[in-house]
Each structure stands twice: as structure tokens, then as C-alpha cells.
C-alpha positions in Angstrom: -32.0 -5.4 5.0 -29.0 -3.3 6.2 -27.0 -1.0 4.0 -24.2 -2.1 2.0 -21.0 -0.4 2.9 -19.0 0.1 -0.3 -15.0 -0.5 1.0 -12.9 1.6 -1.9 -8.6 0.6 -1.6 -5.6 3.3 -2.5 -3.0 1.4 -1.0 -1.6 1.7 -4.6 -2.3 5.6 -4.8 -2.2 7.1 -1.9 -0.7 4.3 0.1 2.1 4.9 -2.2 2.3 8.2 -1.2 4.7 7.1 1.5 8.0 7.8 1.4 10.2 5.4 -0.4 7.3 3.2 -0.9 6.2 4.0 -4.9 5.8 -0.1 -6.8 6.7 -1.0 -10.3 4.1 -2.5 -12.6 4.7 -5.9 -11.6 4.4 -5.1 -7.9 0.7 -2.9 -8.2 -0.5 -6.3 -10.5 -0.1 -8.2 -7.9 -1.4 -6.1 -5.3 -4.3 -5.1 -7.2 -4.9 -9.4 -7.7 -4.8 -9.5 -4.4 -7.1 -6.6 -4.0 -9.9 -8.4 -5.9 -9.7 -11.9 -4.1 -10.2 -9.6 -0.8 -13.4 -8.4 -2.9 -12.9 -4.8 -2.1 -15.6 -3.1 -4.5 -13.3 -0.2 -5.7 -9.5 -0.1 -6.3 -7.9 3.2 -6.8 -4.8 1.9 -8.8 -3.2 5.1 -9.3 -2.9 8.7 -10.6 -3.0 8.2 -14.6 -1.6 12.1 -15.3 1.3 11.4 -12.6 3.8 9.3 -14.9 4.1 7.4 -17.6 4.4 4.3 -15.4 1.8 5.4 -13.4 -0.4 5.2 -16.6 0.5 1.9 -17.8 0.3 0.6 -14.0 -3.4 1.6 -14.5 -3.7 0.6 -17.9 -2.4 -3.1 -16.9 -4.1 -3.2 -13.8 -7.6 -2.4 -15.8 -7.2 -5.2 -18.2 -7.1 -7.9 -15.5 -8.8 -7.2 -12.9 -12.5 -8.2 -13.4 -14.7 -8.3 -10.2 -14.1 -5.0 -8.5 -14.0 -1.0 -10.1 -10.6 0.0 -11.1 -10.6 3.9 -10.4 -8.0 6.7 -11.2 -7.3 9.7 -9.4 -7.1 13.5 -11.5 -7.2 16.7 -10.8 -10.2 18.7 -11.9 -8.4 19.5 -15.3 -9.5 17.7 -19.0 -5.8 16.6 -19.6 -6.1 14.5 -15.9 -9.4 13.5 -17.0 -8.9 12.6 -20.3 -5.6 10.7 -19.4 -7.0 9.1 -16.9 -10.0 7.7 -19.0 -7.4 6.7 -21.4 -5.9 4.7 -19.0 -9.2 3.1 -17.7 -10.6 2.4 -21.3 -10.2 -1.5 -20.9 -11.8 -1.9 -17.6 -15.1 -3.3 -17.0 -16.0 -1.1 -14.5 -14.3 2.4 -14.1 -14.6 5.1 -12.2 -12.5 8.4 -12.2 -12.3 10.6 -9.3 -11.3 14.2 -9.8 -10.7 16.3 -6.8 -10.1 20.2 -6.4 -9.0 21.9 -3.1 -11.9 23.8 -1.3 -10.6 25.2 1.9 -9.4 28.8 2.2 -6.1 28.2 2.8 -5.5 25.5 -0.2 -7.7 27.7 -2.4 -5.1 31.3 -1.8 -1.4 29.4 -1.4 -2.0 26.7 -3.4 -4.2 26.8 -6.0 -4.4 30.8 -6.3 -8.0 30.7 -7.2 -10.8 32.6 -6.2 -13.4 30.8 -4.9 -15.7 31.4 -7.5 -13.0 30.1 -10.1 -12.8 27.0 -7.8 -16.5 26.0 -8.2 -16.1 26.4 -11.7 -13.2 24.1 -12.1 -15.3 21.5 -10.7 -18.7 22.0 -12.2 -16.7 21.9 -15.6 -14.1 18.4 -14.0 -17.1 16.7 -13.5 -19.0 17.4 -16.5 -16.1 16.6 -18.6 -15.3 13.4 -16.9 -19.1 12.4 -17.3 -18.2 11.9 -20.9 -16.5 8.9 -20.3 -18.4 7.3 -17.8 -21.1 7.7 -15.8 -19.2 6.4 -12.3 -17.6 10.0 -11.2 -16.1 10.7 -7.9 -15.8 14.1 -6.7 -13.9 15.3 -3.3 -13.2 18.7 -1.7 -9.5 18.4 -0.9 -9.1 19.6 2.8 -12.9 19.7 3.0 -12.7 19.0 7.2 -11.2 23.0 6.8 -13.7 24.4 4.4 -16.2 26.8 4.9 -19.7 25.2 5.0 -21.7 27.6 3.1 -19.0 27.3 0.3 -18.9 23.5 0.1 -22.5 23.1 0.1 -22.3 25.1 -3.3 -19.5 23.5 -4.5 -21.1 19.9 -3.8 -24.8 20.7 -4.7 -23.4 21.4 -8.1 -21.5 18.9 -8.8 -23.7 16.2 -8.1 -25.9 18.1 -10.2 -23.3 17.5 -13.3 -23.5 13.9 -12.3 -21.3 13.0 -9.4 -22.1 9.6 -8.9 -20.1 9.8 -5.1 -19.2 13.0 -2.8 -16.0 12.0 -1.2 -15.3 14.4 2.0 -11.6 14.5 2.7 -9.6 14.8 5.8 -6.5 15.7 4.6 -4.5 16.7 6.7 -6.0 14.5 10.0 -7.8 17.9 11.0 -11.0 16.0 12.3 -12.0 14.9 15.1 -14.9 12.2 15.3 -18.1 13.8 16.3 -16.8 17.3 14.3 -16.4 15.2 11.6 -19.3 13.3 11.4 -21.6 15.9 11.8 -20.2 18.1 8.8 -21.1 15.4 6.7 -24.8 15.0 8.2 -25.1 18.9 8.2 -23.7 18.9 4.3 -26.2 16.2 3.3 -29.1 18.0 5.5 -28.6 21.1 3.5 -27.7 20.0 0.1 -31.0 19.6 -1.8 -29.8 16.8 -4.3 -27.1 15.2 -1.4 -29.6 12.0 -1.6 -28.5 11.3 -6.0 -25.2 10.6 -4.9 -23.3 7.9 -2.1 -21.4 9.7 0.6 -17.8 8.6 0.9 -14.9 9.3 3.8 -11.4 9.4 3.4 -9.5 10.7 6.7 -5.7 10.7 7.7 -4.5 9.6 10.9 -2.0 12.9 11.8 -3.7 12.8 15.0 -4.2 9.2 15.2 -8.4 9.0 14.8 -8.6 8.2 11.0 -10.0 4.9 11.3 -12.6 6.5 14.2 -13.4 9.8 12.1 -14.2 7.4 9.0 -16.5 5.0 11.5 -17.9 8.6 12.7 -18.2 9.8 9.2 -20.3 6.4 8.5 -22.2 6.4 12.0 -23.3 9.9 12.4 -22.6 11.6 8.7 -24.7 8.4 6.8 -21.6 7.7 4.7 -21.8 4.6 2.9 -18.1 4.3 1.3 -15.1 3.8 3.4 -11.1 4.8 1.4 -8.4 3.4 3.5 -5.3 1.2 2.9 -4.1 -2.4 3.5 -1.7 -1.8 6.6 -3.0 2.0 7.0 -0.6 2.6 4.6 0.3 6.4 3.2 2.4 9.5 3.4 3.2 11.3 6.7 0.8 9.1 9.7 -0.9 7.2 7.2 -4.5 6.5 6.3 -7.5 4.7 7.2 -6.7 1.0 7.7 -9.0 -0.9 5.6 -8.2 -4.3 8.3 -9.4 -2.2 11.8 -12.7 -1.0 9.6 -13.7 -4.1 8.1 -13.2 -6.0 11.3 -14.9 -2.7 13.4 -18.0 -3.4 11.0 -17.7 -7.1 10.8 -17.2 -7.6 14.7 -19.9 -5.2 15.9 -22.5 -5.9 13.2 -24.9 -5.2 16.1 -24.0 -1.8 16.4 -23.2 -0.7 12.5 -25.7 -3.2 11.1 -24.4 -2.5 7.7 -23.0 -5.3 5.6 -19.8 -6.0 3.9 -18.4 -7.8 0.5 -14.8 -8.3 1.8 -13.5 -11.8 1.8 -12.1 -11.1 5.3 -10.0 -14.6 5.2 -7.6 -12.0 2.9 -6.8 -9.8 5.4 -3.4 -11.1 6.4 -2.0 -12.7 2.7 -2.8 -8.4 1.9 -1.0 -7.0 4.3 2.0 -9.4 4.4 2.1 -8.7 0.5 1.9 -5.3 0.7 4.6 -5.2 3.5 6.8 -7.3 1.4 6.8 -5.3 -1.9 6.7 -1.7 0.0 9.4 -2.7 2.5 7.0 -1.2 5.5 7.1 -3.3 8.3 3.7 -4.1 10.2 4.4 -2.8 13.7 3.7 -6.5 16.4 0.8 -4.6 18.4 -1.2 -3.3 15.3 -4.5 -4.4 15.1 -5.9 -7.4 13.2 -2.7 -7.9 11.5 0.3 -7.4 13.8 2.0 -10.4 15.1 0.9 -10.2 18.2 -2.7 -9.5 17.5 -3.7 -12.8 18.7 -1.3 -13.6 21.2 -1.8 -13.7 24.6 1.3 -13.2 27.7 -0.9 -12.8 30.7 -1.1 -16.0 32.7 -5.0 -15.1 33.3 -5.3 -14.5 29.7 -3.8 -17.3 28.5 -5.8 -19.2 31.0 -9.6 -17.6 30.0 -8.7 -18.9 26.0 -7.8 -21.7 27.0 -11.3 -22.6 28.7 -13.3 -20.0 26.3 -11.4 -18.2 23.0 -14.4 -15.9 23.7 -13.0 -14.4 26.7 -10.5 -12.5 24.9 -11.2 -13.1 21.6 -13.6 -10.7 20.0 -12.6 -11.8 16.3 -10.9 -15.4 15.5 -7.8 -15.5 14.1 -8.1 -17.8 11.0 -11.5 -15.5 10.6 -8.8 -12.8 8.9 -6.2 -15.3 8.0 -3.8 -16.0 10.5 -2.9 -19.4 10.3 0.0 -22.1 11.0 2.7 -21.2 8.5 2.5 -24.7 6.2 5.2 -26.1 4.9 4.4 -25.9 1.1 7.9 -27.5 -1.0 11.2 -29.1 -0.1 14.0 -29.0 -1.8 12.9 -32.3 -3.4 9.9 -30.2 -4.9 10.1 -29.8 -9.0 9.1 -27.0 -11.3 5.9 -27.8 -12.0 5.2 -28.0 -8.0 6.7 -24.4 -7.6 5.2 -23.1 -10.6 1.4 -24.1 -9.5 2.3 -23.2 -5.8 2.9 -19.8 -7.3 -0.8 -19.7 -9.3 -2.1 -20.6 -6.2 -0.4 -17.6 -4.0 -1.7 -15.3 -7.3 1.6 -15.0 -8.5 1.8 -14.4 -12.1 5.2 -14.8 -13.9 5.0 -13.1 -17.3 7.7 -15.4 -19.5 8.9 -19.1 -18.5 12.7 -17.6 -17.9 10.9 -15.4 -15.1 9.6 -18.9 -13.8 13.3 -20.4 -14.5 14.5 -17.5 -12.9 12.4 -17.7 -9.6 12.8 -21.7 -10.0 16.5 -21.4 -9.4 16.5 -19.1 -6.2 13.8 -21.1 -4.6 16.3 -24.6 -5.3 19.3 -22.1 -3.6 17.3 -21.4 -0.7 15.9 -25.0 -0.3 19.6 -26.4 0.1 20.3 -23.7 2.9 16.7 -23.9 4.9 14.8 -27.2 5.5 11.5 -26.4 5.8 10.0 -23.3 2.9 6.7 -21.6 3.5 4.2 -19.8 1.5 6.5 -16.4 3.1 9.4 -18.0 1.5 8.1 -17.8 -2.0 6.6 -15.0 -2.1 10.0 -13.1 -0.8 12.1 -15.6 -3.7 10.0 -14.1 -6.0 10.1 -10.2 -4.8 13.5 -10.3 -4.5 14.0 -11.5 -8.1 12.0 -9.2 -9.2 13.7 -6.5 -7.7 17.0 -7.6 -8.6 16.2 -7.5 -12.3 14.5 -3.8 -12.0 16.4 -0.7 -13.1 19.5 -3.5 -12.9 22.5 -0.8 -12.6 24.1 -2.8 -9.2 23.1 -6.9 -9.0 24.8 -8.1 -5.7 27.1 -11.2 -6.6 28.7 -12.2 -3.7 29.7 -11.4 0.1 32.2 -12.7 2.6 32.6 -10.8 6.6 34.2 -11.6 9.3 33.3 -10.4 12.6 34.7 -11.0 16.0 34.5 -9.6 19.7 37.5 -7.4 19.9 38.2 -7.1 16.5 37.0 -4.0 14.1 34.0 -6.2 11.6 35.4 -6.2 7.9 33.4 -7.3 5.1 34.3 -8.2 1.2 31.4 -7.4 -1.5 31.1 -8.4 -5.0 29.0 -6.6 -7.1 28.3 -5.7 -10.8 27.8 -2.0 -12.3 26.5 -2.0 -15.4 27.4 -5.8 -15.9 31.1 -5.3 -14.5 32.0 -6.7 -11.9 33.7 -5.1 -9.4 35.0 -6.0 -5.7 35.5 -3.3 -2.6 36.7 -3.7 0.6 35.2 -1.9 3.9 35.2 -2.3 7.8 32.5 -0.6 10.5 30.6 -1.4 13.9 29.4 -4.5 12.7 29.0 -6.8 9.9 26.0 -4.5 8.3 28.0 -1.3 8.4 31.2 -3.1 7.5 28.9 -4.3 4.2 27.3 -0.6 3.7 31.0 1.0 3.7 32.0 -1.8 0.9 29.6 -0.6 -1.1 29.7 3.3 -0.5 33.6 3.0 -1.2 32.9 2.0 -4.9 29.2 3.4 -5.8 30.2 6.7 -3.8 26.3 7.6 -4.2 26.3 10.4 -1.2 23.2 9.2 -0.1 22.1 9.0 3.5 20.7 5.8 5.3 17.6 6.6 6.9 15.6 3.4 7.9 17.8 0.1 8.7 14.9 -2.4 9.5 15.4 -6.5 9.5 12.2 -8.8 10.1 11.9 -12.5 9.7 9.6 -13.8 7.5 8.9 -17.0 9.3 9.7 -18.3 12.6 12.9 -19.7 14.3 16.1 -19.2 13.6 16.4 -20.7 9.9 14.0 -18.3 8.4 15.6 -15.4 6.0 15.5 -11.9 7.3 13.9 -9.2 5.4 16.1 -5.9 5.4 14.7 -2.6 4.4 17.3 -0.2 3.7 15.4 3.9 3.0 18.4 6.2 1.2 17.4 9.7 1.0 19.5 12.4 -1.0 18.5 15.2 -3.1 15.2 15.3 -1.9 14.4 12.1 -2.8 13.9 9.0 -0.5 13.7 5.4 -1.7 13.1 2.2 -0.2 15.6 -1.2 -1.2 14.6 -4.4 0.2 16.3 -7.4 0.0 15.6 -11.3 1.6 18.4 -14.0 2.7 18.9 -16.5 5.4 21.9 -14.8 6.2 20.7 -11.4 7.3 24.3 -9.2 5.8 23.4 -10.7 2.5 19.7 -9.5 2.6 21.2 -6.4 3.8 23.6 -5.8 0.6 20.8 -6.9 -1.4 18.8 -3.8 0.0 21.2 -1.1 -0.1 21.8 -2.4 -3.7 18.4 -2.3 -4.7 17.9 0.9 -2.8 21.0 2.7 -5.2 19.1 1.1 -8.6 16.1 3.1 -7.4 18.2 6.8 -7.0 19.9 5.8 -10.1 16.6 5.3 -12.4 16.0 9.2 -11.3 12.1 8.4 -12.0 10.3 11.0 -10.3 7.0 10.9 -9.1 4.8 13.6 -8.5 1.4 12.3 -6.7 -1.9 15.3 -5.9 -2.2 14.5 -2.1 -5.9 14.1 -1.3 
């Protein structure tokens, strides 16, 4: 019988470590739903001790999610613990994972502990957390730069205070694959108890080898629990992608004979979600789920599927679930046809006027686009959502004109506060032109960092996805808005981009 390989998600902790990419309550929901039909066996839904929001976002996120661990991150300190418990009490199956730094470097600049006061700390984290259930996770932050002697301590006595899983972190994307993987088989060589608890990886991709120091952690170290991200998702390069493992393990069964719970058919419907509420685009060439993943140019390639998908096909495409965009509603559809289109994408509305809300967008777009896909609906939704979040600026209306020769002008109408208010800009184009409309009345000082546009289906009638990232202050946020017409979607995401600098929530999430 091979060994289970326990696959745990923080796309919605430390995915949403990225810049600009943090989700509101609503958004994680339905991520985390999304989670579960993939049948990932843990979800780390967020940092409890972070936020308020972060708290609830947990605390929802435990009460409906059934089939899979809901787990929260804490530092080794009782009021992390004991929020983060708080936050889990309604789950049927929780776990908390409490992490302290253990490498010189983290231990003197960051923490200023001896290491001696270190080990403490985490005897004492995991003790305390062990009052409120017996599922702790423990990791050594920036354990691929820790002394060996000093970790093997650390680790021997925390499993000893009941650390159900050892979690060996990669940080920063120090590691290198073989390096890697053998400090986990020389840690559980010399730890005496290593075998009373499940060895877990959880690598960066600074260098770009997260995905192959977590298969190396797995291969050579004997880990049995893989943390990564839908999309690879996470601050600076990112982490683990939980697609390219899943499919590694999945594809060559006959080398990592280990088995697998994910419902791999999930893969895509995840990662377009999560690149829809997040505003991160999914580069064409990324594997498993980048548009071109499938495709073939070469004339010889093409050729070779034709006769035999097997020549260049080492995974099927419907196998992660790519398929045919269907045509879903019309603008003939009614309610009750959107509404259980909507159960059956797992999209939960929380009141009927949400529905009527939704209802009416999807009825606009149907009169200006013939054919609506799945894609469609689930950017109608999003962007009502968003538009009704932190609601300072709600886009009313926009008119441009744009010629060769001529300098682009565009005319925005657009509430603050409920007043509506109408500015006038020009720029390079239509976009900038729209941008300047808006600057000259919000005057928010905020730089433009990211300009992005995708389609969300193909040809020519389907509505471009903008992302618009504003950084000022020190803060960076993410707006995204949909539209057929891409200047619209593109007002619609600097808009939603200014309600995020004006709710002035912070965030402050432990990097692990």
C-alpha cells in the first residue's frame, strides 16, 4: 500500500502574503469552498492574531467547511494560540500551527533571543496549544539556515510536547534539492522521537526550485506533507504550486508511489478562481494551468497528438480540468436559472438582494455579449462584490474618444461617498486618458504599479479583466475590475483599487 501524501493549502495565508493580493471574507469563503471540492486534506485559512478580519475570515471559514482540516497560523505566543483556537472552535477538524524562527540570523536581528530562550518559547507554544487540540503543527522559521545540532533540540522537544507534524521551512528559497532533502533525512535520523510525528515541507521559490526542493524534501527527507498554493501563489517569487506537485505525483506514480486525495478535475476552476479574486494573472506557459499548457504550435507536434495524445501528452487535459468553455445562459435565461448556475459553480450569495444584485449585471452583460460562460459569472459576481466593498468610489459611467492624431480624452462619472461627481482628463490612450479623470478628482497620490488586461474567454466579445496595483505609503493594493469594454473594466479597477487605500486596513502577516 503506498503512503498517503497529506497535500496542506495557504493560498489564503501565505498566498495572500503577496502584494496587493489580501481577500475579504466573502472572497477566502469561496476559495476555501473551492478548496474542499479539490479535497486538499488541510487548509490554512489564515493568521487568527493578524486582524480582526483575519479572525472572522477563519472563524467563517471553520463553520462551513466540513471535509478537510481548517488550520491557523500563530506565533509561538499564548495570545496567538489562544486567538487562534478561538477562531477554530467551530471546526470539525483543526489544527493550529505555531512557528518560531530558529536560524542564527532570525534568532539575533529579529527575534533578539538567545537560543536557549528560543527552545523554550516553543516547548511552552506547543504545550499550550495542545490544550486545545491534539492536531499541532510546529515549524523552525528559516530552518534550511539553522544550525543542525540546534534544531534537532529544538524539534526532539517539541514533538515530545505533542507536535502532531514537524514542518521544515525554506523561507527564504535558500535550498537547494539534494541539500534540502537530506537535512530532513539527517534531522529525522538523529531525532529519537522524529518517527511520533508526520514530516512536512514548505519551500519558496526565490531561486525558482520550490516545487523541486518540496518533491526532494518528500523523496529523499521521507516527508509525507506537501504546503504550497493554488497558482504558486505568495509574497516575493512565490511558493510551492500545489498544481505542478499534485500532477508531479499523480503523473509519475511509478517513481513517487505515494497516493493522493485531490480531486485533480479542480485544478483549473482553483486557479482561475483564485486568479480572479486576487487579480494575479496566470502566466500562458505555466504548468498545468497556463493557457498554453496543452497547446501545441509545432507542426510535428501537432501532428504526433493528432495520431497519439501520448506523444506529447504526459497528463490529459480534462484530467485537471481544462475543458471547452460551455455556454451556460442567454440572455433569455431567468433568475432561477442563474441563481442554481451559481450553486452549481459554489457560489454562495448571502441575501436574495445579493442574488438581485448579481441577477441584474449578468441581464446587462447578456444584452452586450451573445454567448456567457461559466468565466462570465463568476467575474459578474466578483465584480459586484467588489463594487459593494469598502464602497467610498462606485464607477457610474464613462464616455472616451480616441483617434489617430488626436490627444485620447475620456469623461468619468463616479460617486464619492454617494455624490456623484464628473471629471474630465486626456493621456496616451483611452486607459491613461480614464486614470487622469479620476486622479484629477480623487487626487489620491498614489502610484500605478501593475496595468494588466486578460480576457476571460475567447474571441473578441469576451470582457477583459484589468488589474490595476496602486502603491503609496508603503502600502500596495490590488483593484480589479471586468467589462466587455476593456476602459470600463479599467475605471472599475483603479476605483476599486482607491476603496482599498481608503479603508486603511492594515495587515500584518508572520512570514513563514
Amino acid at each position: 500500500m503506498a503512503d498517503k501524501l497529506i497535500i496542506f493549502d495557504t493560498t489564503l495565508r501565505d498566498g495572500e502574503q503577496s502584494p496587493g493580493a489580501s481577500m475579504t471574507k466573502d472572497e477566502k469563503i469561496r476559495i476555501a469552498k473551492q478548496l474542499e471540492r479539490l479535497r486538499v486534506d488541510v487548509i490554512e485559512a489564515g493568521f487568527a492574531a493578524a486582524s480582526p478580519g483575519d479572525f472572522e475570515s477563519i472563524k467563517a471559514i471553520a463553520g462551513v467547511i466540513k471535509d478537510s482540516t481548517v488550520c491557523s497560523l500563530s506565533r509561538a505566543n499564548d495570545r496567538d494560540i489562544a486567538r487562534a483556537a478561538e477562531a477554530l472552535e467551530s471546526a470539525q477538524r483543526k489544527r493550529i500551527h505555531t512557528f518560531i524562527a530558529t536560524s542564527p540570523l532570525h534568532m539575533e536581528k529579529k527575534l533578539r533571543m538567545t537560543p536557549d530562550q528560543v527552545f523554550e518559547q516553543a516547548k511552552l507554544a506547543v504545550r499550550f496549544a495542545r490544550q486545545f487540540t491534539d492536531d499541532v503543527e510546529f515549524s523552525p522559521e528559516d530552518g534550511s539556515r539553522s544550525d543542525m545540532d540546534f534544531l534537532c533540540r529544538v524539534i526532539e522537544a517539541v514533538i515530545s510536547e505533542g507536535a502532531r507534524t514537524i514542518n521544515f521551512a525554506d523561507t527564504v528559497g535558500y535550498g537547494v534539492p539534494e541539500m534540502y532533502g537530506n537535512m530532513i533525512k539527517t534531522l529525522r535520523e538523529r531525532i529519537p522521537n522524529s518517527d511520533k510525528a508526520v514530516w512536512s515541507v514548505h519551500c519558496h521559490n526565490d531561486l525558482g526550485m520550490a516545487v523541486a526542493n518540496s518533491l526532494a524534501g518528500v523523496m529523499i527527507g521521507g516527508a509525507r506533507q506537501v504546503e504550497c498554493t493554488i497558482n504558486g501563489l505568495g509574497e516575493r517569487a512565490g511558493n510551492t504550486a500545489l498544481e505542478e506537485i499534485v500532477m508531479a505525483v499523480r503523473t509519475r506514480k511509478d517513481y513517487f508511489d505515494l497516493e493522493l486525495g485531490i480531486d485533480t478535475s479542480q485544478i483549473v476552476p482553483a486557479s482561475k478562481l483564485v486568479s480572479q479574486i486576487t487579480g494575479f494573472a496566470v502566466q500562458p506557459n505555466k504548468a498545468v494551468v497556463g493557457a498554453n499548457a496543452f497547446a501545441h504550435a509545432s507542426g510535428i507536434h501537432q501532428d504526433g497528438v493528432l495520431k497519439a495524445r501520448d506523444t506529447y501528452e504526459i497528463m490529459r487535459a480534462e484530467d485537471v480540468g481544462w475543458t471547452a468553455n460551455k455556454i451556460v445562459l442567454g440572455k433569455l435565461s431567468g433568475r432561477n436559472a442563474f441563481k442554481q448556475r451559481l450553486e452549481e459553480l459554489g457560489i454562495e450569495l448571502e441575501s436574495e438582494a445579493e442574488v438581485n444584485a448579481a441577477f441584474a449585471r449578468f441581464k446587462e452583460l447578456a444584452d452586450r455579449k451573445a454567448e456567457i460562460f461559466d468565466e462570465d459569472i463568476i467575474a459578474v459576481v466578483s465584480d459586484e462584490q467588489h463594487s459593494h466593498e469598502n464602497e467610498f468610489y462606485r464607477f457610474v459611467s464613462l464616455s472616451q474618444q480616441s483617434e489617430t492624431g488626436e490627444r485620447p480624452r475620456a469623461k468619468v462619472v463616479f460617486s464619492i461617498d454617494g455624490k456623484e461627481h464628473a471629471c474630465q482628463g486626456e493621456g496616451n490612450g483611452p486607459v491613461d486618458a480614464t486614470v487622469n479623470a479620476i486622479e484629477s478628482q480623487t487626487q489620491s497620490g498614489s502610484e500605478l504599479i501593475l496595468f494588466s488586461v486578460n480576457a476571460i474567454t475567447n474571441g473578441t466579445q469576451s470582457q477583459g479583466e484589468v488589474t490595476m496595483r496602486l502603491s503609496k505609503a508603503g502600502r500596495i493594493v490590488n483593484g480589479v475590475g471586468a467589462d466587455p469594454d476593456i476602459v470600463v473594466a479599467s475605471a472599475k479597477a483603479y476605483l476599486s483599487a482607491l476603496n482599498k487605500l481608503h479603508s486603511k486596513l492594515e495587515r500584518l502577516n508572520p512570514q513563514l
